[in-house]
PDB file of N, CA, C and O in Angstrom, chain B, residues numbered from 101:
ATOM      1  N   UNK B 101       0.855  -1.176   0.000  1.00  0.00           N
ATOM      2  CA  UNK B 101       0.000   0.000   0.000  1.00  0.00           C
ATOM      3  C   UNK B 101       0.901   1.240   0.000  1.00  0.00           C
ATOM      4  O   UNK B 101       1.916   1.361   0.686  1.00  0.00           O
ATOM      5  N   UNK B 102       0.439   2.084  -0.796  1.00  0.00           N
ATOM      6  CA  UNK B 102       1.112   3.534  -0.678  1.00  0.00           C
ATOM      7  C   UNK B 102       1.163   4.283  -0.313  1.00  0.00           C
ATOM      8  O   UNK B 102       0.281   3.989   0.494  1.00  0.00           O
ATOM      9  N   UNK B 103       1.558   5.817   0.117  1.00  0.00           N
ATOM     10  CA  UNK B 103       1.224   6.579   1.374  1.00  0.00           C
ATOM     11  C   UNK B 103       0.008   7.339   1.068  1.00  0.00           C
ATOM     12  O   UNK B 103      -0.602   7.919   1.967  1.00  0.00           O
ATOM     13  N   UNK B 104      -0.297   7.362   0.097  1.00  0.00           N
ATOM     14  CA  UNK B 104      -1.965   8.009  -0.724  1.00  0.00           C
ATOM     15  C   UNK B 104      -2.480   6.961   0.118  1.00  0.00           C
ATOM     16  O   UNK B 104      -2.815   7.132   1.290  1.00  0.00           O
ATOM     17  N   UNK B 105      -2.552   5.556  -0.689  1.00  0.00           N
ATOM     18  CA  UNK B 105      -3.875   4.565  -0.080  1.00  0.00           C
ATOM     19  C   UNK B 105      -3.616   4.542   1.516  1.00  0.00           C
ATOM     20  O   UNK B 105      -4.663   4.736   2.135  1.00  0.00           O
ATOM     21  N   UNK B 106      -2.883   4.420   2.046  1.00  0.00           N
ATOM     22  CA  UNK B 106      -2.852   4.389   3.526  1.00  0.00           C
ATOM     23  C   UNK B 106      -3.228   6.260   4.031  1.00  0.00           C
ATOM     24  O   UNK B 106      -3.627   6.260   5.195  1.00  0.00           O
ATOM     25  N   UNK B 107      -3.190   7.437   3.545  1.00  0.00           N
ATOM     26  CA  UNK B 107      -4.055   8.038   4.160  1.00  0.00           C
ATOM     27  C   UNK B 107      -5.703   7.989   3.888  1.00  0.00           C
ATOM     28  O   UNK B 107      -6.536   8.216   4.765  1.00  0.00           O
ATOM     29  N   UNK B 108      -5.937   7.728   2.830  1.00  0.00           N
ATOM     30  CA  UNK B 108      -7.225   7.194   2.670  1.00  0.00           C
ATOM     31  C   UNK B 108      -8.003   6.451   3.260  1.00  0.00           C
ATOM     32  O   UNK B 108      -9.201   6.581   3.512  1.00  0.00           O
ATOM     33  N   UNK B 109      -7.051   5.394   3.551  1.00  0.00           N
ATOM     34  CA  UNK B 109      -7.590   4.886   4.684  1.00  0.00           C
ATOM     35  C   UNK B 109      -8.163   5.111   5.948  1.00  0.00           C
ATOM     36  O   UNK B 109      -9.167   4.744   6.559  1.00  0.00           O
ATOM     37  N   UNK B 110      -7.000   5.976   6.173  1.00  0.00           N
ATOM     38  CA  UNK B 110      -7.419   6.838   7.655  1.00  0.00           C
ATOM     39  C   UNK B 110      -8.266   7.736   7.546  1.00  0.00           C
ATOM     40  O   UNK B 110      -8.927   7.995   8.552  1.00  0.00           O
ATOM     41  N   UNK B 111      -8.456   8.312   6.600  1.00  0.00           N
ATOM     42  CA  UNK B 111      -9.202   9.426   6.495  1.00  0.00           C
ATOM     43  C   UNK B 111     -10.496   8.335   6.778  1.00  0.00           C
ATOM     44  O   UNK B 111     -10.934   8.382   7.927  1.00  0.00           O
ATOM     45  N   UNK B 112     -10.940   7.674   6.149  1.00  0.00           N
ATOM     46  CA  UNK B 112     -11.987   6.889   6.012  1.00  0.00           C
ATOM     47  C   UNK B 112     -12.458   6.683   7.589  1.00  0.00           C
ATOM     48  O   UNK B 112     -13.444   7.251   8.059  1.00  0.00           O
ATOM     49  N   UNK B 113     -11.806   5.998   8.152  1.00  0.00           N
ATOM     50  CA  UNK B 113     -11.772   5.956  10.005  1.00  0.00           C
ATOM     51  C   UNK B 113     -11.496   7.064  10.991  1.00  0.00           C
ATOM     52  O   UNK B 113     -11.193   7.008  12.182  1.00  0.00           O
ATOM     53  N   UNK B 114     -11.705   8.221  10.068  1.00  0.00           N
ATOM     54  CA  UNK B 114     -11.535   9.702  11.172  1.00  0.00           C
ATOM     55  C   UNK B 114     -12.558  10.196  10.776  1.00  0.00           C
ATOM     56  O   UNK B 114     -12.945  10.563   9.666  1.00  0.00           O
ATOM     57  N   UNK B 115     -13.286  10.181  12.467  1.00  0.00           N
ATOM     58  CA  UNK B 115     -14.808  11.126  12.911  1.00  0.00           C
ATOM     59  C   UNK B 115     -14.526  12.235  11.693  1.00  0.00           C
ATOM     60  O   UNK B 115     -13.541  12.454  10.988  1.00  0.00           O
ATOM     61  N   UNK B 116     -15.782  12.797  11.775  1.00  0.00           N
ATOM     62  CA  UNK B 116     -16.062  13.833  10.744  1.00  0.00           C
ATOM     63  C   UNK B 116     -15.769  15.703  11.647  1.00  0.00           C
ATOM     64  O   UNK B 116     -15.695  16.777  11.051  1.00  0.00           O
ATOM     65  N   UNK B 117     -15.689  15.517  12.858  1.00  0.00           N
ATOM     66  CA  UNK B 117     -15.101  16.492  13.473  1.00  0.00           C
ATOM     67  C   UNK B 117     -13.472  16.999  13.228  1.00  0.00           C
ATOM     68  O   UNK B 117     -13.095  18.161  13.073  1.00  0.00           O
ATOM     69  N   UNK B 118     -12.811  16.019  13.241  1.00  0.00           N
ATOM     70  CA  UNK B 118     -11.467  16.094  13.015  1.00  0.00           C
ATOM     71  C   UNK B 118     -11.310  15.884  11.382  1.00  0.00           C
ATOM     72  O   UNK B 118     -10.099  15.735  11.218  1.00  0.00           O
ATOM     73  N   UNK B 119     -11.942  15.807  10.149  1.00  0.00           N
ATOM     74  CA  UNK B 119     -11.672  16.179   9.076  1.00  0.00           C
ATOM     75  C   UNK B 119     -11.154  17.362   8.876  1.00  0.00           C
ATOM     76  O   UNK B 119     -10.144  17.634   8.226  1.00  0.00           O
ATOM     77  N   UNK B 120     -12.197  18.401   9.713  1.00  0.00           N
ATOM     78  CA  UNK B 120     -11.810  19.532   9.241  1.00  0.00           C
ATOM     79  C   UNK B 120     -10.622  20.686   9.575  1.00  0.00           C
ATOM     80  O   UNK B 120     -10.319  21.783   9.105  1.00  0.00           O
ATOM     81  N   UNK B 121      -9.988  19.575  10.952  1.00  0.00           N
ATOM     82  CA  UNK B 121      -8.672  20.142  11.243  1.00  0.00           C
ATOM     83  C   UNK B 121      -7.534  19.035  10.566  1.00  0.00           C
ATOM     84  O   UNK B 121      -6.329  19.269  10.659  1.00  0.00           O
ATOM     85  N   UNK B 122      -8.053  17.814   9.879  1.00  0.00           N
ATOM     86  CA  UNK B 122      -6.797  17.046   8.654  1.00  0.00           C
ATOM     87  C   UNK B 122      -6.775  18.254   7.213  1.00  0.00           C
ATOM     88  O   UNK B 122      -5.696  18.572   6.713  1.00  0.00           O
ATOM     89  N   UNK B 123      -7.785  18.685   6.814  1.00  0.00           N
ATOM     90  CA  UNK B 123      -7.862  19.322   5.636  1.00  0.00           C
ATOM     91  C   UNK B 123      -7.178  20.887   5.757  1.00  0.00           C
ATOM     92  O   UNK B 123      -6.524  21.409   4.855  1.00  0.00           O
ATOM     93  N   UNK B 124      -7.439  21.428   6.905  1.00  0.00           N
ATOM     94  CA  UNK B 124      -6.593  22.722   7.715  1.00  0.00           C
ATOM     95  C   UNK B 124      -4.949  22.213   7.415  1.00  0.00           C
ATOM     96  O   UNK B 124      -4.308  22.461   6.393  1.00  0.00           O
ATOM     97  N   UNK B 125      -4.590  21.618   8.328  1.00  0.00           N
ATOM     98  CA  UNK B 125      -3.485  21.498   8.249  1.00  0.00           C
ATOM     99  C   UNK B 125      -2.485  20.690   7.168  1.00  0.00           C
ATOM    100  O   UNK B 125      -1.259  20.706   7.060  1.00  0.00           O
ATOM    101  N   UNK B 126      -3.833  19.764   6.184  1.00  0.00           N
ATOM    102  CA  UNK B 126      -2.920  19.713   5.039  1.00  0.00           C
ATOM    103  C   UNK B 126      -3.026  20.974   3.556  1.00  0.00           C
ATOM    104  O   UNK B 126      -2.681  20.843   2.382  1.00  0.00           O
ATOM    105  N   UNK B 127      -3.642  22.114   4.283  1.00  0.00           N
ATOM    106  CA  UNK B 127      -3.625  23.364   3.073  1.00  0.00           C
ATOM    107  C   UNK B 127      -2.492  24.216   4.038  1.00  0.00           C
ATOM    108  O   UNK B 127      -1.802  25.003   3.391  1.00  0.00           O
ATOM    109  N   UNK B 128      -2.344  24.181   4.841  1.00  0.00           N
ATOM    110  CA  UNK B 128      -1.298  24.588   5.514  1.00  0.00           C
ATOM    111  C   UNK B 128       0.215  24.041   4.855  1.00  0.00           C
ATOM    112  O   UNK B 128       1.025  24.751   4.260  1.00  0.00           O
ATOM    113  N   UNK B 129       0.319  22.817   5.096  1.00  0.00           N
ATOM    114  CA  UNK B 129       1.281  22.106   4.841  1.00  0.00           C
ATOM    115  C   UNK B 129       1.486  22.672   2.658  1.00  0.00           C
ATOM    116  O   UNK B 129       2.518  23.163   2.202  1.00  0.00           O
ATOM    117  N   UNK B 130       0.614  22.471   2.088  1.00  0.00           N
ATOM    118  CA  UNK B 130       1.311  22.813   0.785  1.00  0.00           C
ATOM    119  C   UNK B 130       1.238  23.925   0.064  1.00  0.00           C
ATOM    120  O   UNK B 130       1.474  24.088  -1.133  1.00  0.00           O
ATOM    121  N   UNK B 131       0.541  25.451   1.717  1.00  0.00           N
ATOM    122  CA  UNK B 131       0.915  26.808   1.268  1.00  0.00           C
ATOM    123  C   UNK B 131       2.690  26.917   1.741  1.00  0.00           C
ATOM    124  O   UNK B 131       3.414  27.819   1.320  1.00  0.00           O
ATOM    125  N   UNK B 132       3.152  25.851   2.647  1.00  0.00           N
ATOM    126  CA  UNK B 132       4.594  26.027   2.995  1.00  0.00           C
ATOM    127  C   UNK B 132       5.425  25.131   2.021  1.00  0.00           C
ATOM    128  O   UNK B 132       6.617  25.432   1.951  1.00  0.00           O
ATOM    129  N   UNK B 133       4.983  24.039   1.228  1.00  0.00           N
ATOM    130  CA  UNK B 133       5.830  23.908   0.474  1.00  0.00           C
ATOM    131  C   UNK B 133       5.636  24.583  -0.851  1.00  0.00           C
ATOM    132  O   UNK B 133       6.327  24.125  -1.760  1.00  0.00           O
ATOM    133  N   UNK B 134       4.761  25.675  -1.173  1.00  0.00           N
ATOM    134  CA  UNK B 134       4.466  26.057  -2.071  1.00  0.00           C
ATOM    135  C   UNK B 134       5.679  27.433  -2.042  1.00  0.00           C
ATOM    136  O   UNK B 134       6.327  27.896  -2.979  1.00  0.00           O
ATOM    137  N   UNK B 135       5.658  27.867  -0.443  1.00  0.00           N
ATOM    138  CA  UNK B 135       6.523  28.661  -0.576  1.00  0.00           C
ATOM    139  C   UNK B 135       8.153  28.741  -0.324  1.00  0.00           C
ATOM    140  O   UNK B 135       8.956  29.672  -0.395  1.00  0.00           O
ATOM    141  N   UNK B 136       8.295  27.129   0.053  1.00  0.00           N
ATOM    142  CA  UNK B 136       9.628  26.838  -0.361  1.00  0.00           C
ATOM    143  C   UNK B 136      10.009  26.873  -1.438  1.00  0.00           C
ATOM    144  O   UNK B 136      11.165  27.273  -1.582  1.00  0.00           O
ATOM    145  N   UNK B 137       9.240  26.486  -2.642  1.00  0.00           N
ATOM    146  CA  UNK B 137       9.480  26.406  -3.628  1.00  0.00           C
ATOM    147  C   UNK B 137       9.970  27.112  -4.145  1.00  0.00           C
ATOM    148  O   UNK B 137      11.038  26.908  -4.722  1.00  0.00           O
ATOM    149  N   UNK B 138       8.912  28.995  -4.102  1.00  0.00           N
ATOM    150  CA  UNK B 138       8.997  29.781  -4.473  1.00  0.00           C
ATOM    151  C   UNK B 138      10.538  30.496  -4.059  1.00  0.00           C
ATOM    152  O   UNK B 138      11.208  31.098  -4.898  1.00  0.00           O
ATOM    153  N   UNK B 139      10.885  30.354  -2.897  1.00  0.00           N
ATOM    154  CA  UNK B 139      11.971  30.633  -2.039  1.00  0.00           C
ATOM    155  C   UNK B 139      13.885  29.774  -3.001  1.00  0.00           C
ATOM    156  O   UNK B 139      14.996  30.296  -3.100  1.00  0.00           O
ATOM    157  N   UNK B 140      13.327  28.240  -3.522  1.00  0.00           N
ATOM    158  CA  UNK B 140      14.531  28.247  -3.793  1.00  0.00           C
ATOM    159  C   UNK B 140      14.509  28.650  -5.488  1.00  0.00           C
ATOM    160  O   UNK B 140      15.481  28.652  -6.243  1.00  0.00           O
ATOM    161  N   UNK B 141      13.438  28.902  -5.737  1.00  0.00           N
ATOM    162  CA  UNK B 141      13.786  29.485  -7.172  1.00  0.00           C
ATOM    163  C   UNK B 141      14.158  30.949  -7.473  1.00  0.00           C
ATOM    164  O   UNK B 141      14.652  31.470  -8.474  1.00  0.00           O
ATOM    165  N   UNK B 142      13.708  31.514  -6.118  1.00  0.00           N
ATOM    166  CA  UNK B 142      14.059  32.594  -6.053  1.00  0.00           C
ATOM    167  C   UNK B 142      16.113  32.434  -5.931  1.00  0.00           C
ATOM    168  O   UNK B 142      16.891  33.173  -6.535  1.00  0.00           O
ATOM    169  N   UNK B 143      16.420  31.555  -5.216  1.00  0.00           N
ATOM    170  CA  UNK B 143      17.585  31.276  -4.839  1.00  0.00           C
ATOM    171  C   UNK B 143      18.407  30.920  -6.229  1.00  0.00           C
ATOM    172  O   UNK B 143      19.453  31.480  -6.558  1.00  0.00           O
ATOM    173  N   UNK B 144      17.843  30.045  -6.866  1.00  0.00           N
ATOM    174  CA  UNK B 144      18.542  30.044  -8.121  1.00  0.00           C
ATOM    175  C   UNK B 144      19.062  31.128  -9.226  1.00  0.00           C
ATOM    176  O   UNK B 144      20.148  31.145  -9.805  1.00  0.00           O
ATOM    177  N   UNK B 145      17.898  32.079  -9.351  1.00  0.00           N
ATOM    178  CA  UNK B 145      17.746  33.008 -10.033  1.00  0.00           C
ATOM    179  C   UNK B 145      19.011  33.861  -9.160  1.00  0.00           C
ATOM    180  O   UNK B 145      19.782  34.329  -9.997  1.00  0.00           O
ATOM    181  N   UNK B 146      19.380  34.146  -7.975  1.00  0.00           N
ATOM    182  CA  UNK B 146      20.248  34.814  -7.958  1.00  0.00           C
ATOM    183  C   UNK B 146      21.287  34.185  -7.525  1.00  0.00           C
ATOM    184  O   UNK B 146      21.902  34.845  -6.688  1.00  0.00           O
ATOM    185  N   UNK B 147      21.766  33.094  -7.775  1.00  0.00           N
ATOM    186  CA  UNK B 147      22.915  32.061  -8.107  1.00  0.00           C
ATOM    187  C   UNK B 147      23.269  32.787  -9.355  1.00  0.00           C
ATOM    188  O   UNK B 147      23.974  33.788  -9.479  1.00  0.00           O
ATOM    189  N   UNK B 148      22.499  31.929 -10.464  1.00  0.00           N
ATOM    190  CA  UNK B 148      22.557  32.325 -11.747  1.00  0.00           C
ATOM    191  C   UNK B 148      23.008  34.096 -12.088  1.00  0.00           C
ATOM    192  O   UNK B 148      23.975  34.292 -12.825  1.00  0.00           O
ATOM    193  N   UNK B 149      22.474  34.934 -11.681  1.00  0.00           N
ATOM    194  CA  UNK B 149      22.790  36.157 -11.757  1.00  0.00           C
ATOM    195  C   UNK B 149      24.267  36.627 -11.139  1.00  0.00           C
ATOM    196  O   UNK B 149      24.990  37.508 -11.605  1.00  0.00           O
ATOM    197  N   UNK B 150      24.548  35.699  -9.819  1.00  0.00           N
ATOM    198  CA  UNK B 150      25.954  35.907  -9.302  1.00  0.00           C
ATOM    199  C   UNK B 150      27.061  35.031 -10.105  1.00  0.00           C
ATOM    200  O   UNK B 150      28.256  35.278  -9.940  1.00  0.00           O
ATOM    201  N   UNK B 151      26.677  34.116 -10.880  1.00  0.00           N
ATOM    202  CA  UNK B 151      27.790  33.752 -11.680  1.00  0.00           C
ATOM    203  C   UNK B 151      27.672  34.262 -13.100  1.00  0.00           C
ATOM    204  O   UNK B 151      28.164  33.449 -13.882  1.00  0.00           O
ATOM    205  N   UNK B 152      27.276  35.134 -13.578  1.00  0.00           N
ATOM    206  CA  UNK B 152      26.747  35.634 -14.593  1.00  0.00           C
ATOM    207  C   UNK B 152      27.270  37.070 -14.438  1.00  0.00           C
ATOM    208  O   UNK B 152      27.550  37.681 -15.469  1.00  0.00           O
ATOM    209  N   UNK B 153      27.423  37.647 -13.284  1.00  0.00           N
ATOM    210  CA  UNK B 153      27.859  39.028 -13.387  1.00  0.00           C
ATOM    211  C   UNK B 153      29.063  39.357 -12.373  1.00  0.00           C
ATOM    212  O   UNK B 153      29.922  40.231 -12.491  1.00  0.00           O
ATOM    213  N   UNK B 154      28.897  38.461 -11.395  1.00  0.00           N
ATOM    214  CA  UNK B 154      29.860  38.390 -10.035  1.00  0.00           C
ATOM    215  C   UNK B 154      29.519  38.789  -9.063  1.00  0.00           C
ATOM    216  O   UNK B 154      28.296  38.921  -9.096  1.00  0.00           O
ATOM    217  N   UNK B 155      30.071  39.178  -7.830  1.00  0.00           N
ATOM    218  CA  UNK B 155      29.804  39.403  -6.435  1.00  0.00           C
ATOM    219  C   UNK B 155      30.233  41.170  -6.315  1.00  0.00           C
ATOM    220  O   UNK B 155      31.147  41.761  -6.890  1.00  0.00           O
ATOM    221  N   UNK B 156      29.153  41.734  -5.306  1.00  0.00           N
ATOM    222  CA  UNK B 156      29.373  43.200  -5.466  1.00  0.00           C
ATOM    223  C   UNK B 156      30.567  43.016  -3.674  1.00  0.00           C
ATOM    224  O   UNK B 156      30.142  42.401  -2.696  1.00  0.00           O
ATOM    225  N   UNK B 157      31.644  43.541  -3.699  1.00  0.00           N
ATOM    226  CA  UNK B 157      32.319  43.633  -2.153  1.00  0.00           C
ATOM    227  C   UNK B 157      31.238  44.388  -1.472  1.00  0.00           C
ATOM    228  O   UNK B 157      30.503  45.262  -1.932  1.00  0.00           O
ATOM    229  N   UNK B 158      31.312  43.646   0.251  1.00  0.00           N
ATOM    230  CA  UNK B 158      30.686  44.161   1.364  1.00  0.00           C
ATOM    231  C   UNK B 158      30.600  44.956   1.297  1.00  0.00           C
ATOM    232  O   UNK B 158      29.570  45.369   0.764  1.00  0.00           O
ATOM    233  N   UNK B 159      31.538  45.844   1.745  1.00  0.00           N
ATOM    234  CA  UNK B 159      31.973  47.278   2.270  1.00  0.00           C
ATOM    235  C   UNK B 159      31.542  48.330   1.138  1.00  0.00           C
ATOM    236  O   UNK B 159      31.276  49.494   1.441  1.00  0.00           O
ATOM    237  N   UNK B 160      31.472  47.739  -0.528  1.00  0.00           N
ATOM    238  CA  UNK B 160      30.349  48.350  -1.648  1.00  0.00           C
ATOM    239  C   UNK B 160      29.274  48.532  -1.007  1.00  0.00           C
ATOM    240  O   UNK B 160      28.895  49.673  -0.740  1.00  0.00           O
ATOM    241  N   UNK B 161      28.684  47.591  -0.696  1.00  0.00           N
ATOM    242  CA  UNK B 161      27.414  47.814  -0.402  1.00  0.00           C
ATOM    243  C   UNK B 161      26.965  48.499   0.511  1.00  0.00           C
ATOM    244  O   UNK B 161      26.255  49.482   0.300  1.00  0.00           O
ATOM    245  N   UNK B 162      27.333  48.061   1.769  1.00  0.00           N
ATOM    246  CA  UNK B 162      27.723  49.346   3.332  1.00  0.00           C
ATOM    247  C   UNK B 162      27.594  50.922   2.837  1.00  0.00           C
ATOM    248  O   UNK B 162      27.008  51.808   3.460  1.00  0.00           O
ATOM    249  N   UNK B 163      28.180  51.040   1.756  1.00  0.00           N
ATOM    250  CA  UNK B 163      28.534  52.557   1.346  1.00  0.00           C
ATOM    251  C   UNK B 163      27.109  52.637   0.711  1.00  0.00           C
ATOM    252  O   UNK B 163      26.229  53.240   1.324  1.00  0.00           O
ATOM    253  N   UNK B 164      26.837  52.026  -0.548  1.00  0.00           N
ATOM    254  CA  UNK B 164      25.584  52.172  -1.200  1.00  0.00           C
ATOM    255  C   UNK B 164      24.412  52.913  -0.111  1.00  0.00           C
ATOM    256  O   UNK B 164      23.911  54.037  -0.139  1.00  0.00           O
ATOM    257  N   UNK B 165      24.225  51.783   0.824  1.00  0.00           N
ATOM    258  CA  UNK B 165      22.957  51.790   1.746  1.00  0.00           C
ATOM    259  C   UNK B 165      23.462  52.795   2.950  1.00  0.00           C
ATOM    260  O   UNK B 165      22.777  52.733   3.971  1.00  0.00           O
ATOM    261  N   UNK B 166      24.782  53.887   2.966  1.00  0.00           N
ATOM    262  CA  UNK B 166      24.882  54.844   4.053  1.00  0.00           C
ATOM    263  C   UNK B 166      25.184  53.992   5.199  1.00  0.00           C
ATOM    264  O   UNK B 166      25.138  54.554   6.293  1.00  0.00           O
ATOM    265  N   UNK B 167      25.427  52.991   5.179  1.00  0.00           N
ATOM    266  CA  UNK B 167      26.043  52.546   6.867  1.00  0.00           C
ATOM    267  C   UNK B 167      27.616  53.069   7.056  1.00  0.00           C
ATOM    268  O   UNK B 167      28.097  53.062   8.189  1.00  0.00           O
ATOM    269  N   UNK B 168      28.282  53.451   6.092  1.00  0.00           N
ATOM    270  CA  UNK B 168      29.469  54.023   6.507  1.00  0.00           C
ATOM    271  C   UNK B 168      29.674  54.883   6.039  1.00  0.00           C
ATOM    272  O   UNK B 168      28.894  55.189   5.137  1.00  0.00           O
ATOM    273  N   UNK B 169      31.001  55.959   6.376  1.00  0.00           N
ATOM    274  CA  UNK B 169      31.083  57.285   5.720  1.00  0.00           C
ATOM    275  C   UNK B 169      32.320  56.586   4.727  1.00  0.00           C
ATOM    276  O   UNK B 169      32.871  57.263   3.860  1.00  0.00           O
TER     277      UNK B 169
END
């Protein structure tokens, strides 16, 4: 049996009170992997952009954003 048919199962043998906190917490569960997702593609995209153009130095940036004189 597979992990589909074995929650099915259970679902099948869980009161109808507690459905509606299995269905909660599994839209929970794939708004967070939805936004991992989003998170490592975001990560790629600026991989790709850092080997594509290079790395700006710290202390560049410090200056950019006024943290140092």
């Amino acid at each position: 049996m597979n992990t589909k048919e074995t929650i099915l199962q259970e679902l099948e043998q869980t009161p109808e009170p507690l459905l509606g906190e299995v269905l909660h917490y599994l839209l929970y569960l794939k708004a967070l992997h939805e936004e991992e997702m989003e998170d490592l593609e975001d990560i790629r995209i600026i991989r790709e952009e850092i080997r594509r153009e290079g790395t700006i130095p710290w202390e560049d940036v410090k200056k950019d954003l006024g943290l140092v004189d």
